[in-house]
N, C-alpha and C positions, 0 to 999 in steps of 0.2 A: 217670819220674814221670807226663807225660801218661799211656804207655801203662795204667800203675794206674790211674790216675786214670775212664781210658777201660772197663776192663774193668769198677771198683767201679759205675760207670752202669750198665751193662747190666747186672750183675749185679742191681744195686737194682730195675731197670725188671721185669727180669723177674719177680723175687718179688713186687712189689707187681699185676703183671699176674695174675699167678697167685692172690695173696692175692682179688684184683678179682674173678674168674671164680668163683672157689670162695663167695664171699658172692654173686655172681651166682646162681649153680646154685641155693642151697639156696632162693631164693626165685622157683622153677623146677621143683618137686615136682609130679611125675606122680601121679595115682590111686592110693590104697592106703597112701601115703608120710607123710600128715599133714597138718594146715593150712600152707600157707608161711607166716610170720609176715611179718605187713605193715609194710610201710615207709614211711617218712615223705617228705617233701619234699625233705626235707637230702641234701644229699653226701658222703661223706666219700673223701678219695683227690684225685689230680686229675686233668685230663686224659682220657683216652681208661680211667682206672685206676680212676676213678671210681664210683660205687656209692650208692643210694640206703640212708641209714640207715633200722636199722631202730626203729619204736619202744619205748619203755620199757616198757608195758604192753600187752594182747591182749587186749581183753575180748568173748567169743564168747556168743552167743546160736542155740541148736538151735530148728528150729523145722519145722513140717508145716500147710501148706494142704490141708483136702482139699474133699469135697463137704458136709461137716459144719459148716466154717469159714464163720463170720459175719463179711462183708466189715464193713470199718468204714466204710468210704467210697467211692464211684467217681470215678476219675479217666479222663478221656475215652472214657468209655465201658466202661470195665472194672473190675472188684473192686479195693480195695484195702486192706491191715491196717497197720494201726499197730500200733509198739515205740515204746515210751516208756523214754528214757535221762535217767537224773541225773548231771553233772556235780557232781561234790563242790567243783571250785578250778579260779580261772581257767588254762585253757590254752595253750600258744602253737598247736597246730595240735592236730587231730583227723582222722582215717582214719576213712572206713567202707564198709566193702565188701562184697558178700553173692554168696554162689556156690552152686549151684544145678545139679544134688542131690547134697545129703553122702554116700549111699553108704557106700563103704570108707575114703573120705578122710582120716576122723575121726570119734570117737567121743568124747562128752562125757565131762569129767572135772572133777575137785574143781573149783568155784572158777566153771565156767561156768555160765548161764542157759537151761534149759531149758524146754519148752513140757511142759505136762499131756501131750499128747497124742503127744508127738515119736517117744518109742521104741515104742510100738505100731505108730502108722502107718507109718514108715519100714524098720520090720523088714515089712510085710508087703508095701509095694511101697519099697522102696531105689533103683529105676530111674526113678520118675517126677522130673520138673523142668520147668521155665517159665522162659523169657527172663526175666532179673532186669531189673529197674528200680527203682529207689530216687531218694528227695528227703530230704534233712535240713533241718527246719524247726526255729528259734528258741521258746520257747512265753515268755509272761509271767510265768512261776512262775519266781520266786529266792530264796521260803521254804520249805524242808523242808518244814514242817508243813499247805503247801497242796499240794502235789504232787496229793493225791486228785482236785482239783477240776480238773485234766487244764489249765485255762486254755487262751488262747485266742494261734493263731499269730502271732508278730510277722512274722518275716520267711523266706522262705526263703532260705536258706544256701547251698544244692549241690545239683545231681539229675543222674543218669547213668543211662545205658543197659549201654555194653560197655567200659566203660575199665579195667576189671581190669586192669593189667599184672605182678601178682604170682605169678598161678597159671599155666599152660602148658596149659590147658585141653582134654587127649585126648578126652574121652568124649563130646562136641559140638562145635559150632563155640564161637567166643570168643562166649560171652550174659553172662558175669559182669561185675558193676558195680561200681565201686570211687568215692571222691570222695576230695582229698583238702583240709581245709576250714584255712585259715591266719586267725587271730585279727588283724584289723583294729582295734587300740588306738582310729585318729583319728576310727573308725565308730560309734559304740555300740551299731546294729542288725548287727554283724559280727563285735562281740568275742567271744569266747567265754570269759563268764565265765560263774560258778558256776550252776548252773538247770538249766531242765526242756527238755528236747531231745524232738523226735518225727521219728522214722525213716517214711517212707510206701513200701509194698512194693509195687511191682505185677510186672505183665506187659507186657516190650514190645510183642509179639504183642497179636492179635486174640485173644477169649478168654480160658475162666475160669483162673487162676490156680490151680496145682496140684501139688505134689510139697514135699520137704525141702529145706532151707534153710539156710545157716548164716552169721549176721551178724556180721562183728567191728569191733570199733571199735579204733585205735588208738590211744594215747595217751602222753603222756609223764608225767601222773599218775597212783597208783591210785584205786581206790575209786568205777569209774564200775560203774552200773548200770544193768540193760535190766530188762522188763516187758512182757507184751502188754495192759498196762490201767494207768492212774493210779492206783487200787484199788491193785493187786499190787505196783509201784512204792514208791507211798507205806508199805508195809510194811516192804519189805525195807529203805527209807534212813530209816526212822523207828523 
């Protein structure tokens, strides 16, 4: 009976190690293979078998800087564009991460948020990119019907440089940025409930910000939504 008992272990160990790598890999896609879908904070498994969940929803945002693109802001010294996102219902955490250049990666499909300008420019140069940097800021808008009026930031929430650890990134050094932002109840400037979020994009580097881009947010509700204007925003959630 130990000896069973001994063998049903390893046995067990091994599948769930196995199970672990294999949900490992797929959030480990090389060039050409598709977005990895982003995962959350959580674990599931335990031990060394361990494995970040992934989230319930993916919600992706295409987008192209070029020489055309009107900075909305500078941050220390360099251009920077805002995306404005609406959160429909309180969250317990929120993903956001943006990788830089889409290329072959992935190609927009039903359901995602694309820019005016995205398939033009990225079919004509698909090689350009810029060290991603990103901040996620809180905004004072918790009525739909004000959205337009972009409102003014409370707090910022998250900002990264190169913390992606979703993508395996071949075609550069690791420049992609990922946050992942967990809803603080006893905070009120930390919770993330229902309202108007604004993403700020730059460049870590020196220099103008420049190539395709593609921002996903993850989450564990549906129904969020990106913009590159309060305008366009308040449209689509209104």
């Amino acid at each position: 009976m130990k000896l069973l008992n001994q063998a049903l272990l390893i046995a067990s160990t091994a599948f769930i190690s196995q199970t672990a790598l294999a949900a490992f890999n797929l959030n480990k896609l090389t060039s050409g293979d598709g977005l990895p879908r982003l995962t959350s904070s959580n674990k599931t498994g335990f031990g060394f078998a361990s494995v970040r969940a992934p989230y319930i929803e993916n919600t992706n945002y295409f987008g192209y800087v070029d020489k055309n693109s009107k900075a909305d802001g500078v941050i220390k010294g360099k251009n920077a564009f805002f995306l404005y996102v609406w959160i429909p219902a309180a969250a317990d955490e929120i993903g956001v991460r943006m990788i830089s250049p889409v290329g072959d990666l992935a190609s927009p499909e039903k359901g995602d948020f694309v820019h005016s300008n995205y398939a033009k420019a990225s079919k004509a140069d698909p090689k350009q990119w810029f060290d991603t940097w990103l901040r996620v800021e809180r905004m004072d808008v918790i009525d739909p019907t004000n959205i337009k009026t972009g409102g003014k930031v409370l707090n910022v929430l998250d900002e990264d440089d190169d913390g992606d650890d979703t993508y395996e990134e071949k075609r550069h050094s690791k420049y992609n940025s990922l946050v992942r932002i967990k809803s603080e109840l006893s905070s009120p400037t930390k919770a993330l409930v229902r309202g108007l979020y604004r993403i700020t994009l730059t460049t870590y580097k020196k220099g103008d910000v420049a190539g395709s881009f593609v921002t996903t947010i993850g989450s564990n509700i549906p129904g969020i939504k990106i913009a590159e204007s309060p305008e366009k925003l308040h449209q689509l959630v209104n």
